[in-house]
Backbone as XML, in Angstrom:
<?xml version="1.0"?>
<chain id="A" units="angstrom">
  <residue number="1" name="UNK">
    <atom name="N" x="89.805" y="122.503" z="106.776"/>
    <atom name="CA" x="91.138" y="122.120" z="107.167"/>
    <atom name="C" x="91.114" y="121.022" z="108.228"/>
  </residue>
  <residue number="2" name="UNK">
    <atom name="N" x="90.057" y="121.213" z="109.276"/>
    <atom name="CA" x="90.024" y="120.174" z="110.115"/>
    <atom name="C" x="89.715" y="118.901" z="109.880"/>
  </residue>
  <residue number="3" name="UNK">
    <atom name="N" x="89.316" y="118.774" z="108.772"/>
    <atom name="CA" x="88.250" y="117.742" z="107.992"/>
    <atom name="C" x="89.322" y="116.728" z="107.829"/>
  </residue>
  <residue number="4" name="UNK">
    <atom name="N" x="90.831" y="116.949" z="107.420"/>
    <atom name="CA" x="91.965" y="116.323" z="106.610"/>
    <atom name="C" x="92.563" y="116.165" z="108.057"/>
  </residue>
  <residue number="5" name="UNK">
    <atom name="N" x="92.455" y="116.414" z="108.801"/>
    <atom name="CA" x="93.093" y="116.305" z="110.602"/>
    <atom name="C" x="91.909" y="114.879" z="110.882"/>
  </residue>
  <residue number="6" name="UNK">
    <atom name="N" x="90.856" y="115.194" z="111.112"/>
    <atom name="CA" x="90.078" y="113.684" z="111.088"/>
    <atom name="C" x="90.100" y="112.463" z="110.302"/>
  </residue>
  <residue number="7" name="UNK">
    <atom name="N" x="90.886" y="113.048" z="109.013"/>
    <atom name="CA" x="90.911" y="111.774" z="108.268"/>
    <atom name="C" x="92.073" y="110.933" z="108.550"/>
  </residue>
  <residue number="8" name="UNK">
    <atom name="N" x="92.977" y="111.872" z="108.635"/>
    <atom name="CA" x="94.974" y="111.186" z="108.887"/>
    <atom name="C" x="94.554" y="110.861" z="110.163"/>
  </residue>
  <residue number="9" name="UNK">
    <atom name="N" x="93.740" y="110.914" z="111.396"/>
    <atom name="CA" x="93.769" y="110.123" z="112.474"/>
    <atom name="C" x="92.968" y="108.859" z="112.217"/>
  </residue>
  <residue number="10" name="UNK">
    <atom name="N" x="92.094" y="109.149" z="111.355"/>
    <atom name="CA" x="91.083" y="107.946" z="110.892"/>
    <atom name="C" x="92.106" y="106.349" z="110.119"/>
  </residue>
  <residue number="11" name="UNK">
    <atom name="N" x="92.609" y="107.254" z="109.429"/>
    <atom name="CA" x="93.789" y="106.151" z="109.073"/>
    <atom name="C" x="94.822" y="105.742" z="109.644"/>
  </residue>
  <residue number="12" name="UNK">
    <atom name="N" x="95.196" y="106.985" z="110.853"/>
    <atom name="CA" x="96.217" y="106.286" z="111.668"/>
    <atom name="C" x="95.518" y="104.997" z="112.166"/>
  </residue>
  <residue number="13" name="UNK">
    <atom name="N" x="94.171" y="104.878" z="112.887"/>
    <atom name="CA" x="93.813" y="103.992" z="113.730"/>
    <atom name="C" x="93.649" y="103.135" z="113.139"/>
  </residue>
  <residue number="14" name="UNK">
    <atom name="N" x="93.339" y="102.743" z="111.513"/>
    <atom name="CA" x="93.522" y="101.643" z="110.693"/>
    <atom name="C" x="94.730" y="101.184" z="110.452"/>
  </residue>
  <residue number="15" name="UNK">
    <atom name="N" x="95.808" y="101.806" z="110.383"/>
    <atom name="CA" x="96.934" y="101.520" z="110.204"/>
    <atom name="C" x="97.159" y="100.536" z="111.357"/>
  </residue>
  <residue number="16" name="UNK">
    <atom name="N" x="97.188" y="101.134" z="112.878"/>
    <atom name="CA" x="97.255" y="100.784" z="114.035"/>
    <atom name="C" x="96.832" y="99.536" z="114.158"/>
  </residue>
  <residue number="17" name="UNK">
    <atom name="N" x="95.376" y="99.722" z="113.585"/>
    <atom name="CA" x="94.335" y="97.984" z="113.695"/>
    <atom name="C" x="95.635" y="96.788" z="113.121"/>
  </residue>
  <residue number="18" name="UNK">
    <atom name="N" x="95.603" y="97.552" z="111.619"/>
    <atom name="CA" x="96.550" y="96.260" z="110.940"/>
    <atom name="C" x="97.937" y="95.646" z="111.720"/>
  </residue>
  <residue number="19" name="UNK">
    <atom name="N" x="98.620" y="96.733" z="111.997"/>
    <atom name="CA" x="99.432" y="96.437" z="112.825"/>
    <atom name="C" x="99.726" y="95.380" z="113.559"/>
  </residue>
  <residue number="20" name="UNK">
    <atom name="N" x="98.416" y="96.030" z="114.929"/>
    <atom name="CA" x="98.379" y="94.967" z="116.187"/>
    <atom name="C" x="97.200" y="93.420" z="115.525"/>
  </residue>
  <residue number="21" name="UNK">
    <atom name="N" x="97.069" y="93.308" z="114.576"/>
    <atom name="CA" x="96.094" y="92.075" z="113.689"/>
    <atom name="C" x="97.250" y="91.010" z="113.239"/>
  </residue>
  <residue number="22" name="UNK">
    <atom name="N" x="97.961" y="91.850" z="112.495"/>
    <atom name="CA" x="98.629" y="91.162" z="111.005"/>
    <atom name="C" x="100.542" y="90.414" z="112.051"/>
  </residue>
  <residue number="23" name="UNK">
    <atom name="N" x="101.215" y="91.698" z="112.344"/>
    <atom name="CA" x="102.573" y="91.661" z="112.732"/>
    <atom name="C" x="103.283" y="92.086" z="113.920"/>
  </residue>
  <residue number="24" name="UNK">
    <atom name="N" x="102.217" y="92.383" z="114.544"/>
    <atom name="CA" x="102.973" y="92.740" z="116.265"/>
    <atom name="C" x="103.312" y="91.757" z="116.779"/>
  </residue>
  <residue number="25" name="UNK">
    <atom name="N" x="105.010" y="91.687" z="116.574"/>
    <atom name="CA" x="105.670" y="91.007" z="117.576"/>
    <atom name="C" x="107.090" y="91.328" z="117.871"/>
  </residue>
  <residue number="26" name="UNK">
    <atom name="N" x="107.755" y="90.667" z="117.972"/>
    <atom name="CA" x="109.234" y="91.182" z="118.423"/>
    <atom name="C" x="110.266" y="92.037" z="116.909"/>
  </residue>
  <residue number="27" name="UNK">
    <atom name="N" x="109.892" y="91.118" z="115.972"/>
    <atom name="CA" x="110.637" y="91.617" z="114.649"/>
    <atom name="C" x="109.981" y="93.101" z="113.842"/>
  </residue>
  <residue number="28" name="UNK">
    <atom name="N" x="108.680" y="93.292" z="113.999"/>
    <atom name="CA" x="108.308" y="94.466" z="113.873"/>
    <atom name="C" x="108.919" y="95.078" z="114.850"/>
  </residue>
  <residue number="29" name="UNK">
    <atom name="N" x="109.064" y="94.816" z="116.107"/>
    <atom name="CA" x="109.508" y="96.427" z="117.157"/>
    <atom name="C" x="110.989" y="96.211" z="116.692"/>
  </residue>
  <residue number="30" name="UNK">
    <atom name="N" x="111.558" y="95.260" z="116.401"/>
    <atom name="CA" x="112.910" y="95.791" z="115.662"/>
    <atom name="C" x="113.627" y="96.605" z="114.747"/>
  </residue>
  <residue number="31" name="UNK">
    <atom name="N" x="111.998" y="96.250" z="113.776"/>
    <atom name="CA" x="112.016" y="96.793" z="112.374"/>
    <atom name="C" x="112.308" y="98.463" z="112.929"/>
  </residue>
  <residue number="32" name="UNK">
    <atom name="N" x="110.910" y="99.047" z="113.579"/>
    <atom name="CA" x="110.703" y="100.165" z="114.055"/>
    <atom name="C" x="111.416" y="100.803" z="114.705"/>
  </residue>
  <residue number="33" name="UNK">
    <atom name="N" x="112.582" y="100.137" z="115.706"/>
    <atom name="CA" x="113.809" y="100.975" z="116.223"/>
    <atom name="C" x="114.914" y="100.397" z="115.445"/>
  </residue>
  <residue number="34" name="UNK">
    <atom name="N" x="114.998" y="99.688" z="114.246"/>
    <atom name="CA" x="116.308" y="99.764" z="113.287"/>
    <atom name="C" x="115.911" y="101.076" z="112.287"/>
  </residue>
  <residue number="35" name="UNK">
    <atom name="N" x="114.670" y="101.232" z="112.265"/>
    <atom name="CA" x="114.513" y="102.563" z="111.015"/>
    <atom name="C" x="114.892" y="103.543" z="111.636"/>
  </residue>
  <residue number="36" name="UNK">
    <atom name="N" x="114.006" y="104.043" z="112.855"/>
    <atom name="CA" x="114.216" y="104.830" z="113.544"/>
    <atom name="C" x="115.738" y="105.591" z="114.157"/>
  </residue>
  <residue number="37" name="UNK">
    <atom name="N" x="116.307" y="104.344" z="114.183"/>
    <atom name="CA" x="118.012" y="104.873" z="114.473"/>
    <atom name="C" x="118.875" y="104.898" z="113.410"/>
  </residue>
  <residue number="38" name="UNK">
    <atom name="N" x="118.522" y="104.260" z="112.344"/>
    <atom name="CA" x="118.848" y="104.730" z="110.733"/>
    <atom name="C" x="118.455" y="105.881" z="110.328"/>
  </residue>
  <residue number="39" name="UNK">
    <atom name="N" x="117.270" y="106.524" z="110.588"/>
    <atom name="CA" x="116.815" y="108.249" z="110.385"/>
    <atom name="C" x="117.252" y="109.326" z="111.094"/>
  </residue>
  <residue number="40" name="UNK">
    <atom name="N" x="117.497" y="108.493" z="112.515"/>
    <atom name="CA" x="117.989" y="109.843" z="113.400"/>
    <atom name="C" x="119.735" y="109.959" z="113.214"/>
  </residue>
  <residue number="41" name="UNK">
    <atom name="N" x="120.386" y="109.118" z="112.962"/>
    <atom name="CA" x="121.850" y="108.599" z="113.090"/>
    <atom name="C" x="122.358" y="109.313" z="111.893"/>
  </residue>
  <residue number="42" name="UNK">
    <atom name="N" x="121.511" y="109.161" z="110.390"/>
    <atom name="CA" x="121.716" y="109.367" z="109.164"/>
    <atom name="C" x="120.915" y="110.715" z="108.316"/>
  </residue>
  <residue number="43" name="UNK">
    <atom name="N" x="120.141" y="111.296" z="109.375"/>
    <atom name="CA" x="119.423" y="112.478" z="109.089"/>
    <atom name="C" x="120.023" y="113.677" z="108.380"/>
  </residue>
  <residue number="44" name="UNK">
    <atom name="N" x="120.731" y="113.791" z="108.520"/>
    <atom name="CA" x="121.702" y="115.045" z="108.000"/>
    <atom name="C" x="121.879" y="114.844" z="106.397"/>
  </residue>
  <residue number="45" name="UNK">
    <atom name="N" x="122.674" y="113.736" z="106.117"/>
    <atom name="CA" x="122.853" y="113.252" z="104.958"/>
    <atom name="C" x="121.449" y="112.237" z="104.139"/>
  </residue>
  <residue number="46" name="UNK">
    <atom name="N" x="120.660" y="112.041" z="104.754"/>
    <atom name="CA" x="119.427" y="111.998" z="104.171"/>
    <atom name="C" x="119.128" y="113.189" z="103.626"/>
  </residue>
  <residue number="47" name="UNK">
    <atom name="N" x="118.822" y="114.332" z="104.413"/>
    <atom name="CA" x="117.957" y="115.460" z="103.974"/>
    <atom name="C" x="119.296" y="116.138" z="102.914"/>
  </residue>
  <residue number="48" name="UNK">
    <atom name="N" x="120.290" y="116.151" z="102.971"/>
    <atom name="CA" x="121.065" y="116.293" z="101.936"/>
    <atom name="C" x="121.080" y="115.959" z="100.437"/>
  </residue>
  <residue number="49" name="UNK">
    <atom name="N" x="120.727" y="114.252" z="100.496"/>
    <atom name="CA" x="120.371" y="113.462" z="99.454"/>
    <atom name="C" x="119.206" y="113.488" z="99.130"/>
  </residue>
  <residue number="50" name="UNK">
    <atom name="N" x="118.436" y="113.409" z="99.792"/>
    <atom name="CA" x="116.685" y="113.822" z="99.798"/>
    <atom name="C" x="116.058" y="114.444" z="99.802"/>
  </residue>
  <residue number="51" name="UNK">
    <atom name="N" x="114.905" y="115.374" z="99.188"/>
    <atom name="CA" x="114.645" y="116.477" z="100.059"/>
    <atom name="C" x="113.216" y="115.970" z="100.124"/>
  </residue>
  <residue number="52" name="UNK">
    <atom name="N" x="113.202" y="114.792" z="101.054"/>
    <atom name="CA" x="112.092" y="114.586" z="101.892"/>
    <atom name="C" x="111.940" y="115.077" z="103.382"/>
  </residue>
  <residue number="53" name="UNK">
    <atom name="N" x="110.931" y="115.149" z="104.094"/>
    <atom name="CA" x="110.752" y="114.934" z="105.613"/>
    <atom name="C" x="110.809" y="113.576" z="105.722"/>
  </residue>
  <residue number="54" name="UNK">
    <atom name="N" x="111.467" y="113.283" z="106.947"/>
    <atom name="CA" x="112.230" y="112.217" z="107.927"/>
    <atom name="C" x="111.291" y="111.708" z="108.550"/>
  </residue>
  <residue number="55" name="UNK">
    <atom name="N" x="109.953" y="112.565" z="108.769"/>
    <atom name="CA" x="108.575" y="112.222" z="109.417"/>
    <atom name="C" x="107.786" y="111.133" z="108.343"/>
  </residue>
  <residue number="56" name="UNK">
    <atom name="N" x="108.301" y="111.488" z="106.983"/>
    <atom name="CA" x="107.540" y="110.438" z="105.903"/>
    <atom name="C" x="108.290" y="109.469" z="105.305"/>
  </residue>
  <residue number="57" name="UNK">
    <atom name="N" x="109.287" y="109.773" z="105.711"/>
    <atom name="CA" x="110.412" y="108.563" z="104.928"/>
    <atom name="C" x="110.482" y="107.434" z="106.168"/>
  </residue>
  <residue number="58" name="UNK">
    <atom name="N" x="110.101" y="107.472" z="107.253"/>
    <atom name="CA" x="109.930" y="106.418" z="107.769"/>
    <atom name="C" x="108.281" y="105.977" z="108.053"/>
  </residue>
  <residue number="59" name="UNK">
    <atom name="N" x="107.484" y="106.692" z="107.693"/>
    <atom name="CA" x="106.249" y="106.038" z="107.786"/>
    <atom name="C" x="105.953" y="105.298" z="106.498"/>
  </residue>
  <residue number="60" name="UNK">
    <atom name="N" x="106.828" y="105.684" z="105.165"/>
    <atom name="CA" x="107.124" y="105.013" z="104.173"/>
    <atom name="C" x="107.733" y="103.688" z="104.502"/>
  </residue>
  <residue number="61" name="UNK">
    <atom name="N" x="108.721" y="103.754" z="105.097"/>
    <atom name="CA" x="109.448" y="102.519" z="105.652"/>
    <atom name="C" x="108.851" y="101.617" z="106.391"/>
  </residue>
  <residue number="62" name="UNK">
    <atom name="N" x="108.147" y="101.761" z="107.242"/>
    <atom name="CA" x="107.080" y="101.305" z="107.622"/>
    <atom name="C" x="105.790" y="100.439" z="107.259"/>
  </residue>
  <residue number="63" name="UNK">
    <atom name="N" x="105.416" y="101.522" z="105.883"/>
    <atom name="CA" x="104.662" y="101.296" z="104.815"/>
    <atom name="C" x="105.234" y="99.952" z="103.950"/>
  </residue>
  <residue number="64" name="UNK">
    <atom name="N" x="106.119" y="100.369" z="103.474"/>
    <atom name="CA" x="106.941" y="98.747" z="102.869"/>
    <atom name="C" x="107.011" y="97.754" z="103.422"/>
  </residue>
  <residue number="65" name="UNK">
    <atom name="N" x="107.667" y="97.825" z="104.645"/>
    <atom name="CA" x="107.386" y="96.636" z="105.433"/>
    <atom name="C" x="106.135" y="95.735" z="106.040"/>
  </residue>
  <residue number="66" name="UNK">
    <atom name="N" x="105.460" y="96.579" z="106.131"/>
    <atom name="CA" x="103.988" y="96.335" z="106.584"/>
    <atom name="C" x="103.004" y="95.364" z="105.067"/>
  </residue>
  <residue number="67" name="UNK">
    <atom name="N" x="103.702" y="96.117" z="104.054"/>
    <atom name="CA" x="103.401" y="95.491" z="102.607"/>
    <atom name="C" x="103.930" y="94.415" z="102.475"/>
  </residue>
  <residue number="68" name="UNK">
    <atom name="N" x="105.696" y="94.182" z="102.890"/>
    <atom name="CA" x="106.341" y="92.490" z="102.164"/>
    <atom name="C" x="105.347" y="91.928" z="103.747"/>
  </residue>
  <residue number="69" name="UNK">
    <atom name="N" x="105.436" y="92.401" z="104.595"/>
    <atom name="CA" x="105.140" y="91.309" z="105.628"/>
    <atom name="C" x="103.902" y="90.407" z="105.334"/>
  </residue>
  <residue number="70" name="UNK">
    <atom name="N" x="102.719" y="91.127" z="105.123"/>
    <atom name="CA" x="101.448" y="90.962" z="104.609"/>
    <atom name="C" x="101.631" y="89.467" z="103.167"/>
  </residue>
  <residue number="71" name="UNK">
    <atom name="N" x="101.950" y="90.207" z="102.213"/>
    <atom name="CA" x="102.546" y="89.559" z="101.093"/>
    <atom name="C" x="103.148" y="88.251" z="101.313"/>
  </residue>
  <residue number="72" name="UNK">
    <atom name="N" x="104.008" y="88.420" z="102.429"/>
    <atom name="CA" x="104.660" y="87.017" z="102.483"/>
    <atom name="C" x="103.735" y="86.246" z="103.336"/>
  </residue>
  <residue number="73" name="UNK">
    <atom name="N" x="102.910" y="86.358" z="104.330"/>
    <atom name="CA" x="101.953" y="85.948" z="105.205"/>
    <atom name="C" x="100.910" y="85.254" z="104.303"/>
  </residue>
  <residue number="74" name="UNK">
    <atom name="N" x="100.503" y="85.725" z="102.703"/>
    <atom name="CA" x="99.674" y="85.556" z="102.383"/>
    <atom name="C" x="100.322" y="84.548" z="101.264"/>
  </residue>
  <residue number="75" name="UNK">
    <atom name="N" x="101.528" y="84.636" z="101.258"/>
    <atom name="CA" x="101.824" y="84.256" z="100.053"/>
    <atom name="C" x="102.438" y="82.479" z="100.618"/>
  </residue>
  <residue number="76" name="UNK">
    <atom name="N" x="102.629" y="82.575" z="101.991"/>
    <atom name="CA" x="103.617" y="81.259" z="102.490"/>
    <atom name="C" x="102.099" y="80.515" z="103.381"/>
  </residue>
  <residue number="77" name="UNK">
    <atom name="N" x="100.665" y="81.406" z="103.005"/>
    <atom name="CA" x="100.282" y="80.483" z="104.326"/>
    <atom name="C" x="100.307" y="80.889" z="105.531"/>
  </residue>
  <residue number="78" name="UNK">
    <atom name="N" x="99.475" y="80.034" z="106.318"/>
    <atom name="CA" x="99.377" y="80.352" z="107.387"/>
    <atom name="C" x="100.921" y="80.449" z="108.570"/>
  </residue>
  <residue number="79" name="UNK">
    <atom name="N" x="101.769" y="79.471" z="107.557"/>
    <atom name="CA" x="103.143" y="79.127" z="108.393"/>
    <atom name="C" x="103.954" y="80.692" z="108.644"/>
  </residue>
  <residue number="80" name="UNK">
    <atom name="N" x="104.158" y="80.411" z="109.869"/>
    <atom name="CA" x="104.741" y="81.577" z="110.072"/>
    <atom name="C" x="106.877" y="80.925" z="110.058"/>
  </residue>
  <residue number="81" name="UNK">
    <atom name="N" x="107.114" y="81.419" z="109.360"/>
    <atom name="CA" x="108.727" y="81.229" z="109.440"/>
    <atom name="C" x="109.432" y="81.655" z="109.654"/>
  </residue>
  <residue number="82" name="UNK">
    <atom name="N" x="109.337" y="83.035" z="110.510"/>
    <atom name="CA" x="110.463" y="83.882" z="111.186"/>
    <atom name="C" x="110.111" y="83.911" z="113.012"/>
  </residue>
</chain>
């Protein structure tokens, strides 16, 4: 059981790497407190409509974004345009 506790931290800290590498800057910490107050604000009627955890639907959200950001980084070049 502990084994799967070392791994989800193992990937947190990769996650983390990419993060602070690829998109840490002002529009990611936006991203992260516009989801964040979209989950807590809208939680009720999420888990209504959903029957996800709120703990994964924004690390999903997260997940997506972290994907177009990448994508477009790779896809426009080095130019950064936002």
């Amino acid at each position: 059981m502990w084994q799967g506790r070392i791994l989800a931290i193992l990937i947190e800290i990769k996650v983390i790497e990419l993060y602070k590498k690829n998109c840490w800057d002002v529009i990611t910490l936006l991203m992260i407190l516009t989801s964040t107050a979209v989950i807590i604000y809208f939680g009720e009627a999420i888990k209504k409509a959903l029957s996800v955890n709120l703990l994964l639907l924004f690390v999903l959200s997260q997940g997506v974004y972290l994907g177009i950001r990448c994508y477009l980084k790779n896809r426009l070049g080095t130019k950064q345009y936002w």
